[in-house]
TORPAVO-940963 format. One record per residue: residue number from 1; residue in one letter; x, y, z of N, C-alpha, C in turn. Coordinates in steps of 0.2 Angstrom, whole numbers, plus 5000, padded with zeros to 4 digits. Example, Ala and Ser with C-alpha at 12.3 -4.5 7.8 and 13.67 -1.06 7.14 Angstrom:
2
<pt pos="1" code="A" n_X="5066" n_Y="4972" n_Z="5039" ca_X="5062" ca_Y="4978" ca_Z="5039" c_X="5066" c_Y="4984" c_Z="5039"/>
<pt pos="2" code="S" n_X="5064" n_Y="4989" n_Z="5035" ca_X="5068" ca_Y="4995" ca_Z="5036" c_X="5064" c_Y="5000" c_Z="5039"/>
END
This chain:
102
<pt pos="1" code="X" n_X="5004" n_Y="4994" n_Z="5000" ca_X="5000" ca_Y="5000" ca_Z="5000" c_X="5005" c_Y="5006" c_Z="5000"/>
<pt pos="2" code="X" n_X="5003" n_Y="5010" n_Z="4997" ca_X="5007" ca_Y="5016" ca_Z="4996" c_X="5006" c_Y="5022" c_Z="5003"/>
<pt pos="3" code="X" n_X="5012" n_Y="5026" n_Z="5004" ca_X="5013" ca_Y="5031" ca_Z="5008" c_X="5005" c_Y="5033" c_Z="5009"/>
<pt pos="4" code="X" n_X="5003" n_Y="5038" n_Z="5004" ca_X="4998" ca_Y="5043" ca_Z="5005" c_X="4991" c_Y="5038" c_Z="5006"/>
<pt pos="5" code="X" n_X="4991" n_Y="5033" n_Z="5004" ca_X="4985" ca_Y="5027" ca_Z="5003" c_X="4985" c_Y="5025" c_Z="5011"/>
<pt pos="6" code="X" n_X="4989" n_Y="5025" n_Z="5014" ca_X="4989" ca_Y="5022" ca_Z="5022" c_X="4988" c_Y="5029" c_Z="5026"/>
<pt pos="7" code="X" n_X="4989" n_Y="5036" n_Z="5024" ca_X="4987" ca_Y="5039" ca_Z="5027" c_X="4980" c_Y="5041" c_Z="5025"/>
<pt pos="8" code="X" n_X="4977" n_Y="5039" n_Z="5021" ca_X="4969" ca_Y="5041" ca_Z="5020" c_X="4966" c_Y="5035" c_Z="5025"/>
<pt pos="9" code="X" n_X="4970" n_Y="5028" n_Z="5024" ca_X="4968" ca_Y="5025" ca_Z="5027" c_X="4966" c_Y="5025" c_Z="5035"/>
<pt pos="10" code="X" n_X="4971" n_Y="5028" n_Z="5037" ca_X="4972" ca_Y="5029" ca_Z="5045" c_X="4968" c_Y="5034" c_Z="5045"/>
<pt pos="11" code="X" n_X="4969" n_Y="5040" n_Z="5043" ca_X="4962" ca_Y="5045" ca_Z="5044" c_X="4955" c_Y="5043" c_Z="5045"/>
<pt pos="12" code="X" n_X="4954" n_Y="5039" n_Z="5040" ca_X="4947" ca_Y="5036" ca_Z="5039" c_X="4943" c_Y="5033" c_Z="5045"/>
<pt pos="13" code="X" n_X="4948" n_Y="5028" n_Z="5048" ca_X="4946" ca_Y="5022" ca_Z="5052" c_X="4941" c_Y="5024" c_Z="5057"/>
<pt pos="14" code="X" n_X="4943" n_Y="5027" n_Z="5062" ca_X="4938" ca_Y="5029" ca_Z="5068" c_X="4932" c_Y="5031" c_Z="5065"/>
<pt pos="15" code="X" n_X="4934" n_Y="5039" n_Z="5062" ca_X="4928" ca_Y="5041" ca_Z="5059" c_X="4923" c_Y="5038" c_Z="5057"/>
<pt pos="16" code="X" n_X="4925" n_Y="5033" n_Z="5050" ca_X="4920" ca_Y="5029" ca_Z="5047" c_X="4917" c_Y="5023" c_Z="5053"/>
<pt pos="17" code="X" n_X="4921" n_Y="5020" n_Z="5057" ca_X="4920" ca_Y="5016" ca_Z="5062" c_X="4912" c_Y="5020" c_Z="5067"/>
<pt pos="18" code="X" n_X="4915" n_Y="5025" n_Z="5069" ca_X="4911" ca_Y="5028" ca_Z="5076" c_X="4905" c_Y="5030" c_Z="5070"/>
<pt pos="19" code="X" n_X="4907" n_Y="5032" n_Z="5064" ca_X="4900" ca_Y="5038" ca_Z="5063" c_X="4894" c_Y="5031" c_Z="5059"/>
<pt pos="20" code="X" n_X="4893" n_Y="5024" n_Z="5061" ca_X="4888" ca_Y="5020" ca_Z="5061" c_X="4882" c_Y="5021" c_Z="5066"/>
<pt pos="21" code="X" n_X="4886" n_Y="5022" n_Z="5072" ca_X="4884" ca_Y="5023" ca_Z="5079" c_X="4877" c_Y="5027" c_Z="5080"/>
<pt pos="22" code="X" n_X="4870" n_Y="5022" n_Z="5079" ca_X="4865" ca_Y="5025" ca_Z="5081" c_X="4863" c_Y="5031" c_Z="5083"/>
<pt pos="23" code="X" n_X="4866" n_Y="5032" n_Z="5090" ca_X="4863" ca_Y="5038" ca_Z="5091" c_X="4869" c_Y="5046" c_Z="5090"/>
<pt pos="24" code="X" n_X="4873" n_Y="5043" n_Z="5086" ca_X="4875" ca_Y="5049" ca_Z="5082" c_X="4870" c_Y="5051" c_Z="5076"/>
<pt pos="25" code="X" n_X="4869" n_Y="5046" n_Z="5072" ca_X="4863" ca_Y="5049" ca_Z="5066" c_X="4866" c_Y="5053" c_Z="5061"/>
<pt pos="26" code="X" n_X="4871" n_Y="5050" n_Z="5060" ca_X="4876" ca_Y="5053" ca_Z="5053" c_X="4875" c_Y="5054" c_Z="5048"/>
<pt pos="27" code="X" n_X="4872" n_Y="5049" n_Z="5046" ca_X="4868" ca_Y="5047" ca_Z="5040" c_X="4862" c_Y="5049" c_Z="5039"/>
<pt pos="28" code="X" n_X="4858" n_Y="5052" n_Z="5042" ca_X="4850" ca_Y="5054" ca_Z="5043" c_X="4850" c_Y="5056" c_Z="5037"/>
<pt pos="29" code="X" n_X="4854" n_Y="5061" n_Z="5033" ca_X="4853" ca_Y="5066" ca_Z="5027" c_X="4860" c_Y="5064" c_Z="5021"/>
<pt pos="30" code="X" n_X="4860" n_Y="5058" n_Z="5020" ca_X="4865" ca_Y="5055" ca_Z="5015" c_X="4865" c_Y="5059" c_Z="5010"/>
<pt pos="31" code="X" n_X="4860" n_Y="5061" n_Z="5008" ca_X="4859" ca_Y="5067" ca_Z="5000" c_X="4866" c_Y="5073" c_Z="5002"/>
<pt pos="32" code="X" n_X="4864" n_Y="5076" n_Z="5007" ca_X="4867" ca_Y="5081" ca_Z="5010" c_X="4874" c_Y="5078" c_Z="5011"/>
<pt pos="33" code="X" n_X="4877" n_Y="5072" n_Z="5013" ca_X="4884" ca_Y="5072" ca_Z="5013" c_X="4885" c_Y="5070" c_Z="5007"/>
<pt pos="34" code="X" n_X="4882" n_Y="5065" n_Z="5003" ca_X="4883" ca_Y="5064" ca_Z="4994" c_X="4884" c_Y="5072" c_Z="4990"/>
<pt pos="35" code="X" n_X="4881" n_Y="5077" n_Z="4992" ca_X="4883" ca_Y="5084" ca_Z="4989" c_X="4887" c_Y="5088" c_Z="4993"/>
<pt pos="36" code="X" n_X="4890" n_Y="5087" n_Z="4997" ca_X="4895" ca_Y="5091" ca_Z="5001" c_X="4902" c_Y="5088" c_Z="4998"/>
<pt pos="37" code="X" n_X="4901" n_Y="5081" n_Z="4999" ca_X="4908" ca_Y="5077" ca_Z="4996" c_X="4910" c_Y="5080" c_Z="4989"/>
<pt pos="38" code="X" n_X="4904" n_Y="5079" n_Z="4984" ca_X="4904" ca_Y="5077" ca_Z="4979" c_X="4905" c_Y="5085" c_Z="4975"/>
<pt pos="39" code="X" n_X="4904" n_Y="5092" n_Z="4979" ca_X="4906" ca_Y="5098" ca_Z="4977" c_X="4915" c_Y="5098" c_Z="4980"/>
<pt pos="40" code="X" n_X="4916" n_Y="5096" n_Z="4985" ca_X="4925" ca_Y="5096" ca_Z="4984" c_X="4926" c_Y="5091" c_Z="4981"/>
<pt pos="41" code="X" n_X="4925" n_Y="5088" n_Z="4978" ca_X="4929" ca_Y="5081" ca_Z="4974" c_X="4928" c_Y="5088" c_Z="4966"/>
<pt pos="42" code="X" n_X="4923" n_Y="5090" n_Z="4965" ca_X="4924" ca_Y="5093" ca_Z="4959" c_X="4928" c_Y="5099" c_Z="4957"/>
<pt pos="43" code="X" n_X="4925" n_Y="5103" n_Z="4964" ca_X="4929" ca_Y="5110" ca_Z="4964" c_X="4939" c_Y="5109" c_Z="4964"/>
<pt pos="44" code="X" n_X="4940" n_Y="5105" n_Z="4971" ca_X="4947" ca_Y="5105" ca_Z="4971" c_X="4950" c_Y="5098" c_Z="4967"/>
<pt pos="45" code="X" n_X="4947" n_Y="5094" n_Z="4962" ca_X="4950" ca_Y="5091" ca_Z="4958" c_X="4951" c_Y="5094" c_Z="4953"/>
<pt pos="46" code="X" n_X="4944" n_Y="5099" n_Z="4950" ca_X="4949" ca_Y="5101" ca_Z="4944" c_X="4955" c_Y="5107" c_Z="4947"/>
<pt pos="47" code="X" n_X="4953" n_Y="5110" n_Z="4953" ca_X="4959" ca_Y="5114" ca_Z="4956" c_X="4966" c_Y="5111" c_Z="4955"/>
<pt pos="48" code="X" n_X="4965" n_Y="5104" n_Z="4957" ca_X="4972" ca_Y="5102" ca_Z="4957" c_X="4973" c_Y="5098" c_Z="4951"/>
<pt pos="49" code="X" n_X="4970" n_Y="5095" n_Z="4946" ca_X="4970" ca_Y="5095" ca_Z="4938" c_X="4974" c_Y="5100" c_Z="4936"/>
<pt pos="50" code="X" n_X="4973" n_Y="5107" n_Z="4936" ca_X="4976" ca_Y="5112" ca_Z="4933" c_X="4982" c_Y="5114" c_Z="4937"/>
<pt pos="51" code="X" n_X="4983" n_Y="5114" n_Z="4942" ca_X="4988" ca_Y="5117" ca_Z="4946" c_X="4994" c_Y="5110" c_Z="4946"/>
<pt pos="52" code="X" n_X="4993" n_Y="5105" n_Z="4944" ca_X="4997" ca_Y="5099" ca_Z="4942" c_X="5001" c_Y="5101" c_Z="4936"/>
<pt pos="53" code="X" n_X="4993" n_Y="5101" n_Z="4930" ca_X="4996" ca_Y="5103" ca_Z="4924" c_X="4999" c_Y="5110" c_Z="4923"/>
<pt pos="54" code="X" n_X="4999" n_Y="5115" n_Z="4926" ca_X="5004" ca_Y="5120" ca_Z="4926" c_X="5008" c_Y="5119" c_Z="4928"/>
<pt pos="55" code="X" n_X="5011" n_Y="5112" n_Z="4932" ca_X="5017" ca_Y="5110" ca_Z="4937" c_X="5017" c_Y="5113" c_Z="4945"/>
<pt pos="56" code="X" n_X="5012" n_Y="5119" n_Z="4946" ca_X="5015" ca_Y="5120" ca_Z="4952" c_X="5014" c_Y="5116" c_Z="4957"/>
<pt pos="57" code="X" n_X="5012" n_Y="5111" n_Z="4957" ca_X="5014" ca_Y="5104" ca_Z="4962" c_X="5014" c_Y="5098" c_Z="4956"/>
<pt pos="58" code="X" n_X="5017" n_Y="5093" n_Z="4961" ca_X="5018" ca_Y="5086" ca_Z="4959" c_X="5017" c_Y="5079" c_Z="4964"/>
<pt pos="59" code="X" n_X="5017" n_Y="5073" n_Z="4962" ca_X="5015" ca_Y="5068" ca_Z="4967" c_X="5022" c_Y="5064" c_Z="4965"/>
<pt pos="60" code="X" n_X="5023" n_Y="5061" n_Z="4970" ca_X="5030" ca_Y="5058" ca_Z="4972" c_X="5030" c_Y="5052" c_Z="4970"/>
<pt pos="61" code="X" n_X="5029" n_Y="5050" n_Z="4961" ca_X="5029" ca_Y="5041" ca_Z="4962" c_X="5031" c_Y="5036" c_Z="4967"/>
<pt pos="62" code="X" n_X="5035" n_Y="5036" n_Z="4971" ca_X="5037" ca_Y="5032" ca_Z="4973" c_X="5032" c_Y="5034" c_Z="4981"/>
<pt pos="63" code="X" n_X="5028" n_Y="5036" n_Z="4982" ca_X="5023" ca_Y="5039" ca_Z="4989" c_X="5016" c_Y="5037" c_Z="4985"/>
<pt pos="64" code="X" n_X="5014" n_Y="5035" n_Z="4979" ca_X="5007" ca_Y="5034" ca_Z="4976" c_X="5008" c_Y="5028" c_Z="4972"/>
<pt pos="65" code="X" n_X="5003" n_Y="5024" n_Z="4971" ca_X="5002" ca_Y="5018" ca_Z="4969" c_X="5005" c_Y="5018" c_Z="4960"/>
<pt pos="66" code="X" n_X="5003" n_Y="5023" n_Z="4957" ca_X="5003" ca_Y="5025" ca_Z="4950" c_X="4997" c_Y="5025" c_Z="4945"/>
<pt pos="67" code="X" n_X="4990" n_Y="5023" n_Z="4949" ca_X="4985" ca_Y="5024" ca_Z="4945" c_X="4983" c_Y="5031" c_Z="4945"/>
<pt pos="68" code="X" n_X="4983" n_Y="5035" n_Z="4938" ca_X="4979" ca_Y="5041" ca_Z="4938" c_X="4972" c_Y="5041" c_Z="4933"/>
<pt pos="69" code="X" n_X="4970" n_Y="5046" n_Z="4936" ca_X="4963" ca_Y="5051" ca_Z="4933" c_X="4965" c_Y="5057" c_Z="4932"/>
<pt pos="70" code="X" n_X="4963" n_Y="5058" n_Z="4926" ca_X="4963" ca_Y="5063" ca_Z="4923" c_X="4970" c_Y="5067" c_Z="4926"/>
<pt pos="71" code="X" n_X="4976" n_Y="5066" n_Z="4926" ca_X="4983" ca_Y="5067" ca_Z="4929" c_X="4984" c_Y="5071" c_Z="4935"/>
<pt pos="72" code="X" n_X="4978" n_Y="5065" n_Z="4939" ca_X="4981" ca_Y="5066" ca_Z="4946" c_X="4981" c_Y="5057" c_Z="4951"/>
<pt pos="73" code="X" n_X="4985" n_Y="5056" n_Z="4954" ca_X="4983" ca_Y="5050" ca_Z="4956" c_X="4978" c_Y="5047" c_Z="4960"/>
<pt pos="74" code="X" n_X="4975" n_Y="5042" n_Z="4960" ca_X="4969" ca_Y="5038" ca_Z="4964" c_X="4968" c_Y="5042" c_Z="4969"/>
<pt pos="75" code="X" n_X="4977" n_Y="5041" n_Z="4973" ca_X="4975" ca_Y="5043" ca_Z="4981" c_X="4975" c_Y="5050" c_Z="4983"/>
<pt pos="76" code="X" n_X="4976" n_Y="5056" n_Z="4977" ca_X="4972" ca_Y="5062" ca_Z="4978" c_X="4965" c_Y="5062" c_Z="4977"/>
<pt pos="77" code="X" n_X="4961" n_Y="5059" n_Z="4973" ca_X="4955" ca_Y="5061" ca_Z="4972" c_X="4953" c_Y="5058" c_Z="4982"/>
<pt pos="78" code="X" n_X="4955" n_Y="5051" n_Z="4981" ca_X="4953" ca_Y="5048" ca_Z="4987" c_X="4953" c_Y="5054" c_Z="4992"/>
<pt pos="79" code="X" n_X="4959" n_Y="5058" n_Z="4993" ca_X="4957" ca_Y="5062" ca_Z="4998" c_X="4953" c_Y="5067" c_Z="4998"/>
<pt pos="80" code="X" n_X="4949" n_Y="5068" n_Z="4991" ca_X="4944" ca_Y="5074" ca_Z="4992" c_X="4939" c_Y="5071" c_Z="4994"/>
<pt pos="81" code="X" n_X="4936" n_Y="5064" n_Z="4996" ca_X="4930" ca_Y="5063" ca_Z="5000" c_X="4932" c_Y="5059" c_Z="5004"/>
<pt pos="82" code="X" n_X="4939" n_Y="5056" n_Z="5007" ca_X="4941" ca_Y="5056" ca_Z="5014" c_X="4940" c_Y="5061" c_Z="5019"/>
<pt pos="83" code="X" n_X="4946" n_Y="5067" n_Z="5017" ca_X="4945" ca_Y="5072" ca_Z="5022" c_X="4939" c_Y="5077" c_Z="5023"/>
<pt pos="84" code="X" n_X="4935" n_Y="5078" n_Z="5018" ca_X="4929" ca_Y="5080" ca_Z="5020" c_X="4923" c_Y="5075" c_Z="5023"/>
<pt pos="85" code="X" n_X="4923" n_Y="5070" n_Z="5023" ca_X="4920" ca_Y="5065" ca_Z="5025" c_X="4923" c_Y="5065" c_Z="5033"/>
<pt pos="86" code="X" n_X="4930" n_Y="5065" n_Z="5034" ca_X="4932" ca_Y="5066" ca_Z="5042" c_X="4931" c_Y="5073" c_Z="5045"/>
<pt pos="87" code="X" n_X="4928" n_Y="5077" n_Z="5041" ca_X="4929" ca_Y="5083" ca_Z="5043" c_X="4919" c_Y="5085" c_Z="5044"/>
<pt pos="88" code="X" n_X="4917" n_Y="5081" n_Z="5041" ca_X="4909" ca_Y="5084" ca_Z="5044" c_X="4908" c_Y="5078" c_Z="5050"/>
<pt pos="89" code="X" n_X="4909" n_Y="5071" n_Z="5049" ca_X="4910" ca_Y="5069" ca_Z="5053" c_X="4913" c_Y="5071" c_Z="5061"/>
<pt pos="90" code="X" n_X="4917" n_Y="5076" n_Z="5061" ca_X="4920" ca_Y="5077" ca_Z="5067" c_X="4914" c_Y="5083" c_Z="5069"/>
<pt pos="91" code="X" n_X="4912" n_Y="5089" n_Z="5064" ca_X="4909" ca_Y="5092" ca_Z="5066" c_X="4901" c_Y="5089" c_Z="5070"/>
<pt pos="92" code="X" n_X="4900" n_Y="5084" n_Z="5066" ca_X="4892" ca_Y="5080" ca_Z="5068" c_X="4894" c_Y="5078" c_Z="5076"/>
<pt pos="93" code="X" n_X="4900" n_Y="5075" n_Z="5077" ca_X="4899" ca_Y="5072" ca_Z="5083" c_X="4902" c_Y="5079" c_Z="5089"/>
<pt pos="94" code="X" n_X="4904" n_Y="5084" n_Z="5086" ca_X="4905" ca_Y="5088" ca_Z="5092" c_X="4898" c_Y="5092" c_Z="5095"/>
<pt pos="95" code="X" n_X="4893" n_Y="5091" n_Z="5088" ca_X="4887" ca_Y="5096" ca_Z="5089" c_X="4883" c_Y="5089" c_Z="5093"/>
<pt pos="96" code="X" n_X="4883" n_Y="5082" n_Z="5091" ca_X="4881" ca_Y="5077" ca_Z="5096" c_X="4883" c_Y="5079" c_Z="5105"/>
<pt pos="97" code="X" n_X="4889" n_Y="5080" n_Z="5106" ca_X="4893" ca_Y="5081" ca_Z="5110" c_X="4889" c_Y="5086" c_Z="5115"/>
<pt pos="98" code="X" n_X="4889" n_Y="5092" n_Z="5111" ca_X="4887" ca_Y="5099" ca_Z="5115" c_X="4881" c_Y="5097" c_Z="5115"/>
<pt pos="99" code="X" n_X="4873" n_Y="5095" n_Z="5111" ca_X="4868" ca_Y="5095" ca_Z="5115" c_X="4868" c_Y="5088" c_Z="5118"/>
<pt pos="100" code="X" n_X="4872" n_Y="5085" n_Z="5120" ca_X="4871" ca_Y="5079" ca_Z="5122" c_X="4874" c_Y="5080" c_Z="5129"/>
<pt pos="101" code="X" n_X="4880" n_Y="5084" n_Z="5134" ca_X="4884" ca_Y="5084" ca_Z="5139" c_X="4887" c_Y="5091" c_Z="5138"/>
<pt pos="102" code="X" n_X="4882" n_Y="5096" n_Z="5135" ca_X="4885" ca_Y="5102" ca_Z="5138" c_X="4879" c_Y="5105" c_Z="5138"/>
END
């Protein structure tokens, strides 16, 4: 498994693990996380499509697997519904949190 592929993976785990968890209700509104992923996957894919192909960055073959999309690798697109996917996750359960023990 490649460098960045084991760090999406380690990100993921908890998150996707705890956010099944009934009385969080993460999923209540799947539409709403399918369109919140699905606008950074597009916005910041073609972002980094183009900022690729201008060269101002680059991915380390040896750190990624070597499948690409539209020339960027697997495990950047992965990361555009990894990390947003961790990041409303984190926000659901803080708001759980607060009306639940504060």
């Amino acid at each position: 498994m490649s460098r960045y592929m084991w760090v999406l993976v380690l990100s993921l785990a908890v998150p996707l693990l705890i956010s099944v968890w009934p009385p969080l209700k993460f999923y209540k509104s799947p539409r709403a996380l399918l369109y919140s992923i699905g606008a950074v996957v597009v916005i910041y894919g073609l972002w980094d499509v183009f900022a690729t192909w201008r060269g101002h960055w680059h991915f380390d073959p040896s750190g990624v697997w070597g499948i690409q999309i539209i020339n960027l690798p697997l495990e950047e697109w992965l990361f555009f519904v990894v990390i947003p996917f961790c990041c409303l996750f984190t926000w659901e359960a803080i708001k759980y949190i607060k009306e639940r023990w504060l």
